[in-house]
N, C-alpha and C positions, 0 to 999 in steps of 0.2 A: 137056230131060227133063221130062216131065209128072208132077204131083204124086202123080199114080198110081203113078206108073213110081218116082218117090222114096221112098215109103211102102211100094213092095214092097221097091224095095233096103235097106230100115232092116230091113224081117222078115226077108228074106234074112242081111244081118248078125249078127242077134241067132241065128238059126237056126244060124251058122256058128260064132258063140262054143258056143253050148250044144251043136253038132256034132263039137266036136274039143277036150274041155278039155284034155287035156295038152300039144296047143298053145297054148290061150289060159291055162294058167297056167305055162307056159315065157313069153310072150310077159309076161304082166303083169308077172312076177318081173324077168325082164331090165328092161324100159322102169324099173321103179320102181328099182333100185338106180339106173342112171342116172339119175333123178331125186333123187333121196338124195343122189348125190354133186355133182351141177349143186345141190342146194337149200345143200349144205356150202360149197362154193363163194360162193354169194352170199351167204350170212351172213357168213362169214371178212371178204368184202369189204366188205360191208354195215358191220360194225363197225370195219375198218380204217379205212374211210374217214372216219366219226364220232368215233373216238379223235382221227385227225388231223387233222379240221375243229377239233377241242375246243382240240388243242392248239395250232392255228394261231390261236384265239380270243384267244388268252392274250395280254398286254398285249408285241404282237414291238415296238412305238415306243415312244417314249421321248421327251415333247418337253422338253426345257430351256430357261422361259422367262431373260431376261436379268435380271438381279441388280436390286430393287427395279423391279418394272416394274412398270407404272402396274394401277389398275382393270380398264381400257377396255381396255387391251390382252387384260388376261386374257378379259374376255367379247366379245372379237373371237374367240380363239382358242376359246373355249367353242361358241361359236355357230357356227362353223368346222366346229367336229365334228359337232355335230347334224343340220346339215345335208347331211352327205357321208352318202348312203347306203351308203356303203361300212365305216364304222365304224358297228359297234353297239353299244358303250359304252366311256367314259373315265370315269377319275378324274384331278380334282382333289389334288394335294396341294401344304399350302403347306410355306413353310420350318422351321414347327417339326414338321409331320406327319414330312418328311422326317429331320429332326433326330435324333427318337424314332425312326424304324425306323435309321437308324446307329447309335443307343444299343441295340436289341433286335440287330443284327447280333452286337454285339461280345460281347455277354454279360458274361460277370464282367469284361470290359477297358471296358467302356462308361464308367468311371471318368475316365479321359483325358480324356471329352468334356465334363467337368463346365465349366460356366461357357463354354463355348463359345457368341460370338454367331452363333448362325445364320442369324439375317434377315441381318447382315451379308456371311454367306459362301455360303447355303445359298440357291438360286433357287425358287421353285415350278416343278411340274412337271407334265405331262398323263402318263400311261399309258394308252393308246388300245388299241380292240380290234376288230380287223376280221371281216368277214365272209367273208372266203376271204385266208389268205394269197400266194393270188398277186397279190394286192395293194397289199403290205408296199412297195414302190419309188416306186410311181405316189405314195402317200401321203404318205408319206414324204420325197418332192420337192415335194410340195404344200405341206408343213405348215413348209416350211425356209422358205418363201420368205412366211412368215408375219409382222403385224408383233408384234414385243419378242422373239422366237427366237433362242434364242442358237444351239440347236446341236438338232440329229435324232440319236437312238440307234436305229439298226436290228440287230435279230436277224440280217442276212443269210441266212449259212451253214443257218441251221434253217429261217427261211423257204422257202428251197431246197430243200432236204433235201424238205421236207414236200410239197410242189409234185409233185417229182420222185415221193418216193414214193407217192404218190396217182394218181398218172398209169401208174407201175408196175402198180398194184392193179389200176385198170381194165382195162390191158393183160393179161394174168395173166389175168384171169375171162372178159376175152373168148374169148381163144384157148382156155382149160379150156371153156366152155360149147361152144365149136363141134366142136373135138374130140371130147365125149361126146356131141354131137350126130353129129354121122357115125359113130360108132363103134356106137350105137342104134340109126341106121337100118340097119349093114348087117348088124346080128344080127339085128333085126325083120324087114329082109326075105329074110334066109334060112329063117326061121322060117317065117313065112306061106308059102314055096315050097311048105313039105311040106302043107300045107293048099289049095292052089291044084292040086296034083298030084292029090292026092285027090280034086279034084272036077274032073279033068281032061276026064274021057267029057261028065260034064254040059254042062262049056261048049263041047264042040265041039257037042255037040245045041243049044245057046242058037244059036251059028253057024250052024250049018243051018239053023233057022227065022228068021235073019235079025235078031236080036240085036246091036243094035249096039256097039262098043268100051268105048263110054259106060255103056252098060245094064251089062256084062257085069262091068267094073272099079268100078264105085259100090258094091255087097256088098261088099265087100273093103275100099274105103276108110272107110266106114261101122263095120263090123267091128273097123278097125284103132285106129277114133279111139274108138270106145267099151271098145275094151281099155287104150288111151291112160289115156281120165278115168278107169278105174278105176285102172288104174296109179299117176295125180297124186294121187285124194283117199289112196290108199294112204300114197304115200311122204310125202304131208304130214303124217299121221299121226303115222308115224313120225318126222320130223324136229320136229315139235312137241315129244313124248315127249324124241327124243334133246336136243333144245336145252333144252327148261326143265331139264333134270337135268342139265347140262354150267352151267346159269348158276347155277343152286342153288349149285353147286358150287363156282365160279367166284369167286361174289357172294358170299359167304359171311360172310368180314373184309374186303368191302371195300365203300362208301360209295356211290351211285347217282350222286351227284354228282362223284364221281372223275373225276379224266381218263382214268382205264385200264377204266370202269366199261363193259359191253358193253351193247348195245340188251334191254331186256326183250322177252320173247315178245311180248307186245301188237301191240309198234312196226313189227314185220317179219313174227309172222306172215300178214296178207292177201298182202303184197306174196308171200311164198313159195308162197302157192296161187296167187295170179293167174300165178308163174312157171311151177309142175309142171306146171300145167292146161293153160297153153298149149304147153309142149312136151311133155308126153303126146299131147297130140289129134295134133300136127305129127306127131311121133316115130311114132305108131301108125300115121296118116293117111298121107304120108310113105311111110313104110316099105312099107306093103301096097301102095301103088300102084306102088312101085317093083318091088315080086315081081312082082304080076300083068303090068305090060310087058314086063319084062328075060325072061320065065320061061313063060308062056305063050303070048304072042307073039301079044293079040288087036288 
């Protein structure tokens, strides 16, 4: 198709929105709540998955170094860590650090542990923090086979848990996204039918002067995808709106730094336009080209 021939099918498009608004504001209405609801979708996930990366951060090991173990050993194990890309931060704690957080456990009983030698009984210890717990095993086998280690404490159970659930999430938003994706296209292209009908005479006169497939279905695609963008910057709108007043809310009594704390607007809205945008244009685009084949028969 020549840039001409492109350039007319954009006017022709635009000619066909301003031609039949109450199809193109049935058309933009339907695409955007679909869009609303695919944009709800990805935030749900969005944050699901960020609470559970947070909490998979959380220190799931546990190393117990061996009862007086030397220096050297500790900064083998120190150095151990650093270098594993896979863990992004440990602490250190030695045997009175640990000592004191059994004395804060116990509270008004912390009494008992008065005069207790702790270097005697009490090991230093690492609490390591990883970058994805599906990690937690591999490391965990790593750091056992480390030297002055007496013993690995793994989270298992939650590790898992978390793994699973996050593999859940993704699964869930795909199957939601493809779903209101075909459910979009086969409202849009019944919609457009009544719009294709109506200019039915026209395109068999395109046909007679020898109009090809190509020429005849680009108005329509063009049409579909520009009722698409307005559709997306639409519903981003509104899902900007609806999300900051859902985190207001939300965030209210609770801390940014929480673990239960949800993504601020900032963090995800682009990520939500570059979503709408691309499946309005599809959705619109898509859908009318499916009317114009299935429906006129060029």
């Amino acid at each position: 198709m020549s840039a001409r021939a492109f350039l007319n099918s954009i006017k022709e498009g635009v000619t066909g929105i301003i031609r039949h608004p109450l199809v193109t504001i049935a058309s933009i209405t339907t695409i955007l709540l679909m869009l609303v609801l695919m944009s709800a979708f990805f935030v749900f996930s969005a944050n699901a998955r960020s609470i559970m990366k947070k909490l998979g951060q959380q220190p799931p090991i546990e190393v117990y170094m061996r009862l007086q173990c030397t220096q050297e050993e500790l900064d083998i194990m120190s150095q151990a860590l650093t270098n594993d890309a896979r863990v992004i931060g440990f602490t250190l704690l030695s045997p009175e650090q640990n000592y004191e957080n059994f004395k804060a456990n116990l509270g008004s009983s912390s009494s008992i542990l008065d005069g207790f030698d702790y270097n005697m009984y009490l090991p230093y210890t690492f609490t390591v923090q990883l970058s994805d717990p599906s990690y937690a095993n591999d490391v965990a086998n790593y750091l056992r086979s480390g030297s002055g280690v007496n013993k690995v404490a793994l989270e298992s159970n939650v590790m898992s848990f978390l793994v699973r659930a996050r593999q859940i999430v993704n699964v869930v938003t795909g199957v939601s996204f493809v779903v209101l994706l075909l459910i979009a296209l086969f409202i849009i292209s019944n919609m457009v039918r009544i719009s294709v009908y109506a200019r039915a005479n026209e395109i068999e006169i395109m046909k007679f002067v020898g109009a090809t497939n190509a020429y005849i279905r680009m108005p329509y695609i063009i049409e579909g995808a520009l009722v698409g963008l307005v559709s997306a910057i639409c519903a981003w709108g509104a899902s900007c709106l609806i999300y900051r007043s859902v985190y207001a809310s939300m965030m209210g009594k609770v801390s940014t730094s929480s673990f239960y704390a949800i993504l601020p607007l900032q963090n995800i809205m682009w990520w939500v336009l570059i979503l709408v945008v691309l499946m309005g244009v599809i959705i619109g685009a898509v859908g009318s080209g499916i009317s114009v084949r299935n429906y006129i028969k060029v």
